[in-house]
C-alpha positions as a LaTeX table, in Angstrom:
\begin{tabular}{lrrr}
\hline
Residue & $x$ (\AA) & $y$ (\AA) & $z$ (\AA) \\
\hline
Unk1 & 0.00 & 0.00 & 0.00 \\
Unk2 & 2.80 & 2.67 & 1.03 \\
Unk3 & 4.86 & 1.96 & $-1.92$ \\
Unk4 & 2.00 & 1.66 & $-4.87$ \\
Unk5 & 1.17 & 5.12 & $-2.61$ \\
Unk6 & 4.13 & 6.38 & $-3.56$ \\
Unk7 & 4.82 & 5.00 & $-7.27$ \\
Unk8 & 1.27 & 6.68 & $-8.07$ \\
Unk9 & 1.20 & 9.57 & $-5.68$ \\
Unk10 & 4.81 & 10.93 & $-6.14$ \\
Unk11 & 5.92 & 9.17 & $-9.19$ \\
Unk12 & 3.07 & 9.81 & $-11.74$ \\
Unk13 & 1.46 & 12.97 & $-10.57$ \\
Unk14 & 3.75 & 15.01 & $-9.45$ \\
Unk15 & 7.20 & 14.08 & $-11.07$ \\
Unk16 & 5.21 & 12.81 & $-13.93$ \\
Unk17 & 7.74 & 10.08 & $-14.37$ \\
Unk18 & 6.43 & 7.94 & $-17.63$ \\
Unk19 & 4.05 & 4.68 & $-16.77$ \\
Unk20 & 6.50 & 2.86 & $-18.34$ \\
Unk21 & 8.97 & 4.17 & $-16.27$ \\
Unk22 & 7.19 & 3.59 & $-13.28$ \\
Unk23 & 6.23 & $-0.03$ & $-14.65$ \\
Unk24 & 10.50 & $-0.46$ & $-15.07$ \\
Unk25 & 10.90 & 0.12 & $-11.13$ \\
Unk26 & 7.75 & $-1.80$ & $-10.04$ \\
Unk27 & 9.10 & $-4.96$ & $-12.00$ \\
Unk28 & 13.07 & $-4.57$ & $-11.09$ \\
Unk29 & 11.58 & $-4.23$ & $-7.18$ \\
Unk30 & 9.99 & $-8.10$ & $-7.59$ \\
Unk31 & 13.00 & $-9.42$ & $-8.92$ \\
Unk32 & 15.60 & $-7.42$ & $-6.82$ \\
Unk33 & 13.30 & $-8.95$ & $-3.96$ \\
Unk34 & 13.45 & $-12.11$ & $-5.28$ \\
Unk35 & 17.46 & $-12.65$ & $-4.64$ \\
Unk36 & 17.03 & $-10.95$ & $-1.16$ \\
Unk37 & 14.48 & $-13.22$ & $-0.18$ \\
Unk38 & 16.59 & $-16.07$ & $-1.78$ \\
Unk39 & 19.57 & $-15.44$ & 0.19 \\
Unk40 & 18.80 & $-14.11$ & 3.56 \\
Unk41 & 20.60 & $-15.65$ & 5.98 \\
Unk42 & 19.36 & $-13.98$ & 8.91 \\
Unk43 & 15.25 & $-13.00$ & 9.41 \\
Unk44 & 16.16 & $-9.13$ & 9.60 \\
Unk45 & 18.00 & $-9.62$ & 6.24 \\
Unk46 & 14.33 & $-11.11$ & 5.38 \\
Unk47 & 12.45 & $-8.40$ & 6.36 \\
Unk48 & 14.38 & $-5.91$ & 4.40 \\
Unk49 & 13.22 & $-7.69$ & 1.23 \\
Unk50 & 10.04 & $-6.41$ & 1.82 \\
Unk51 & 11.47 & $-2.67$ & 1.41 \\
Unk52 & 13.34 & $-3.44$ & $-1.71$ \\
Unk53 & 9.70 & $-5.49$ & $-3.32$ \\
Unk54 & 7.85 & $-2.49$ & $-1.93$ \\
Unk55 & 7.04 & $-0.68$ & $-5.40$ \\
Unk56 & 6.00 & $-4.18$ & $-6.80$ \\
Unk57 & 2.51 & $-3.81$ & $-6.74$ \\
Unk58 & 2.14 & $-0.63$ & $-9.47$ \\
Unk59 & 3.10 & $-2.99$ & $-12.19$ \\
Unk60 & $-0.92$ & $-3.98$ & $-12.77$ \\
Unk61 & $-1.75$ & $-0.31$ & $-12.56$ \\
Unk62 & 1.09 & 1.23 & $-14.44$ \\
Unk63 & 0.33 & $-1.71$ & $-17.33$ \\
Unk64 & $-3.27$ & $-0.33$ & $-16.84$ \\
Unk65 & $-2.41$ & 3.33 & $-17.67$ \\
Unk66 & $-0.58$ & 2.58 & $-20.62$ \\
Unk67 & $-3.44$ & 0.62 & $-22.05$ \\
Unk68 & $-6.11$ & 3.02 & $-21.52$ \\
Unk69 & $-3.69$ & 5.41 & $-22.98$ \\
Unk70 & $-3.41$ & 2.88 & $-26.28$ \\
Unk71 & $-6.96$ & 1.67 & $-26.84$ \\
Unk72 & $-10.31$ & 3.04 & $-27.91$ \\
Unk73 & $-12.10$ & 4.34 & $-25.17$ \\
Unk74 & $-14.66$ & 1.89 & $-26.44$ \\
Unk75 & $-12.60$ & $-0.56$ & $-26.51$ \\
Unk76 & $-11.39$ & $-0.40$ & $-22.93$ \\
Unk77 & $-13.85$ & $-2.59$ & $-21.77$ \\
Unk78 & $-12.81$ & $-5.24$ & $-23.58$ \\
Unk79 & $-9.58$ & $-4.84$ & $-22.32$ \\
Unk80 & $-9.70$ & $-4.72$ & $-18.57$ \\
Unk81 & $-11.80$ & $-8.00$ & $-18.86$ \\
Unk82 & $-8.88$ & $-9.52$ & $-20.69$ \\
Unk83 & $-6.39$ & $-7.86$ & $-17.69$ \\
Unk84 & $-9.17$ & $-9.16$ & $-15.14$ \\
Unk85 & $-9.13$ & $-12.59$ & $-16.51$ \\
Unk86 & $-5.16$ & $-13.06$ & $-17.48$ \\
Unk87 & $-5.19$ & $-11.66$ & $-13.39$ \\
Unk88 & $-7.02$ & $-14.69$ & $-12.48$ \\
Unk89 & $-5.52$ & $-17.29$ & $-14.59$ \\
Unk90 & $-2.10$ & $-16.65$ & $-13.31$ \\
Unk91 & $-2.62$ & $-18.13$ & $-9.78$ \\
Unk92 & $-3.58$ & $-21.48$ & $-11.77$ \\
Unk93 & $-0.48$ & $-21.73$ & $-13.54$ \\
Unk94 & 2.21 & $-20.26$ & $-10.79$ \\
Unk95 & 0.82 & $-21.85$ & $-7.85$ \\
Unk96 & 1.75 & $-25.43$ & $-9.14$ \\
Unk97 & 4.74 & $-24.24$ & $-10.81$ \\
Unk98 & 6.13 & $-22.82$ & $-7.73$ \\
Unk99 & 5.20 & $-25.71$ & $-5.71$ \\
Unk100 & 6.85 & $-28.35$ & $-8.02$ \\
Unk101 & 9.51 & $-26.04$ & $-7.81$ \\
Unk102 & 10.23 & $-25.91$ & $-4.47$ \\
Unk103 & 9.49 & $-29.60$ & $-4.00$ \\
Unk104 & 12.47 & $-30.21$ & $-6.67$ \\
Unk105 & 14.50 & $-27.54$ & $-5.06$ \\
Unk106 & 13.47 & $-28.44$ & $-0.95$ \\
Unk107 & 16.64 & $-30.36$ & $-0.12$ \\
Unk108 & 19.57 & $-28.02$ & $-2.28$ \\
Unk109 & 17.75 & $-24.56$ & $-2.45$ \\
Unk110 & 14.67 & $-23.64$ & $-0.65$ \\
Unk111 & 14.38 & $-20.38$ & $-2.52$ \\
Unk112 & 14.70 & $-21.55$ & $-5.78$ \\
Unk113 & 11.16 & $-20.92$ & $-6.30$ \\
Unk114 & 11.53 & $-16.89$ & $-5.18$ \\
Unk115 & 14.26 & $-17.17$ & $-8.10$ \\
Unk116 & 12.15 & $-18.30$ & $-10.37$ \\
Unk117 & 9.30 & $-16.05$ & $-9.90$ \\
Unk118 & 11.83 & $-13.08$ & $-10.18$ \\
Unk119 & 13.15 & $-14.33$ & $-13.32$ \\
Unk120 & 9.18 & $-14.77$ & $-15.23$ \\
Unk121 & 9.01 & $-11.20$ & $-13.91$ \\
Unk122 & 12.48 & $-10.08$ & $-16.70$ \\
Unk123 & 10.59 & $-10.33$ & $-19.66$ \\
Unk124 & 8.21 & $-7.43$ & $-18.20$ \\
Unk125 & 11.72 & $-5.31$ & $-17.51$ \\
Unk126 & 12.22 & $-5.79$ & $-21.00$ \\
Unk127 & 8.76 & $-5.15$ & $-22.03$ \\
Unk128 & 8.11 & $-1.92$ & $-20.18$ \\
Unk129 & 11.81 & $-0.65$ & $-21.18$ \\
Unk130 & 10.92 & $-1.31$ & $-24.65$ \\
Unk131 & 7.39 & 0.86 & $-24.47$ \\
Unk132 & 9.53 & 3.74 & $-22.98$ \\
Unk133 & 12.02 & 3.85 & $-25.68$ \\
Unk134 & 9.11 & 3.45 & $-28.18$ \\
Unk135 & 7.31 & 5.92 & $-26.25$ \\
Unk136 & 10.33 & 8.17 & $-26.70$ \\
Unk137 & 11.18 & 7.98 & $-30.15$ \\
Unk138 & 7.56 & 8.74 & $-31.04$ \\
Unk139 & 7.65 & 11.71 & $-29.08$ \\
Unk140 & 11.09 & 13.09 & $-30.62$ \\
Unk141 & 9.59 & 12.30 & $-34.53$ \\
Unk142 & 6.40 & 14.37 & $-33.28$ \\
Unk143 & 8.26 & 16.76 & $-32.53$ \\
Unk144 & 10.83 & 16.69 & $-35.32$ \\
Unk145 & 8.11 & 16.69 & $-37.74$ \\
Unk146 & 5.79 & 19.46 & $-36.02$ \\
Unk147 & 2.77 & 18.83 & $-34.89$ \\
Unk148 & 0.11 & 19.41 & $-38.74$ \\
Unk149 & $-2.72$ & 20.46 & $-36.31$ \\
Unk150 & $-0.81$ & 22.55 & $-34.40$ \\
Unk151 & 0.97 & 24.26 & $-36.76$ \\
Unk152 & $-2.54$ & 24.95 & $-38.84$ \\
Unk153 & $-4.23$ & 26.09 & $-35.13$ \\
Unk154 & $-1.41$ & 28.67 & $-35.43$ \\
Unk155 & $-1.95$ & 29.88 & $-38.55$ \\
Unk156 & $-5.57$ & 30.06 & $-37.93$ \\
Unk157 & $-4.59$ & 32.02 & $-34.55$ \\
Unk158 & $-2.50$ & 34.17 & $-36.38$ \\
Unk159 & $-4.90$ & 35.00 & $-39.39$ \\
Unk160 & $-7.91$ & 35.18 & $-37.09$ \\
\hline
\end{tabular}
């Protein structure tokens, strides 16, 4: 609660960091988290882990705001049902994986399974990095290129 607090709060409104951005540190805090968890030796070690995963939870909402930012408005709908119903498939395919895990894993590495849930949780790194570059690079041809309507609004504001 603090830290999605503070991802949305003080990250997107008032630094205005991109979602993307914000979507980089949420996903980097689960897997960062992952290898503290993994190798704590001592339970204050432990405990810290949950101050390094504490931005984890504004991945779903920064991977919102980038949709609704994408899609039709009427097509938004259609969207968050496919969010709400990936969101409730995924418990039905990591539970069992981490369990086998960890039951493969019991005797040599415990944690194994915290390893492996930080590394499923790369490919959205990579994913959200990717958006911000794109995000980028459409935002420097935009402006390279002038804005058409803008450029006619100040013609019109000009002549009128």
């Amino acid at each position: 609660l603090i830290g999605t607090g503070i991802s949305v709060g003080l990250f997107s409104h008032l630094l205005k960091i991109d979602d993307a951005v914000v979507g980089v540190v949420s996903s980097m805090s689960k897997v960062l988290s992952s290898f503290v968890y993994t190798f704590a030796k001592t339970p204050l070690v432990f405990y810290l882990g949950s101050i390094v995963e504490i931005f984890n939870g504004t991945s779903f909402i920064a991977m919102r705001s980038i949709a609704s930012k994408l899609v039709p408005t009427e097509e938004l709908g259609k969207v968050n049902s496919l969010f709400g119903v990936c969101e409730a498939l995924m418990p039905l395919v990591y539970g069992p994986m981490y369990s086998a895990t960890y039951a493969a894993t019991m005797e040599t590495m415990p944690g194994a399974f915290l390893l492996l849930g930080g590394g499923l949780t790369v490919p959205a790194v990579i994913i959200f990095g990717w958006m911000y570059v794109q995000h980028k690079k459409d935002a420097k041809e935009e402006k390279s290129k002038g804005d058409p309507e803008k450029g006619q609004n100040d013609e019109k504001g000009q002549n009128g």
